[in-house]
N, C-alpha and C positions, 0 to 999 in steps of 0.2 A: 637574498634579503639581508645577509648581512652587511653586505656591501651597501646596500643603501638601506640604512632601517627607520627612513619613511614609506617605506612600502610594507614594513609591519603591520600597522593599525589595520590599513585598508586590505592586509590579507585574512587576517582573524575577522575583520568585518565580515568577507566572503566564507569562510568557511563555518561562522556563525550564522549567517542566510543559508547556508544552503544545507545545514543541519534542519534549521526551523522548517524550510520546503519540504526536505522529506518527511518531519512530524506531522505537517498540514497532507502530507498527501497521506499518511499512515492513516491520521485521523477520517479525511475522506474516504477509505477505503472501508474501513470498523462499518461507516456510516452504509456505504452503498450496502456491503456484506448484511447488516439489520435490517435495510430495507427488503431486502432479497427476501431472508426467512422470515419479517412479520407478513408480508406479500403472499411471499408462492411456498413460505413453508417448508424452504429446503436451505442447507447450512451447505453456503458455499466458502468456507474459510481453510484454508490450510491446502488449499488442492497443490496436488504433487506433481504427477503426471495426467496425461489423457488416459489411461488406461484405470486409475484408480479413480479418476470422475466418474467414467462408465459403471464400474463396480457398485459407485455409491450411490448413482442416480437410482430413484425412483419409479420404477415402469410406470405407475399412473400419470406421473406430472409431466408433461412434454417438454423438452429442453426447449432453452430461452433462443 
């Protein structure tokens, strides 16, 4: 880039996009996760491993 710094602009353009994509997909995600628990009533946020899913789930409510 320094070599050529017309290729500046349209680099920070892409790394400003592709910042925003993964805010849009954060965002999407907040949303799915709220759907989940106002739904089925179980908080799927933070999961670690498969093993601490199990621990957390709920015997009444059947996995998705």
């Amino acid at each position: 880039m320094l070599g050529k710094p017309e290729t500046i602009e349209p680099a920070v353009d892409l790394i400003l996009i592709s910042r925003h994509l993964e805010r849009i997909g954060d965002h999407a995600t907040n949303i799915a996760e709220d759907v989940i628990f106002v739904v089925e009533a179980r908080d799927v946020r933070h999961r670690t491993t498969p093993h601490a899913i199990e621990r957390r789930r709920s015997p009444h409510i059947p996995p998705v």
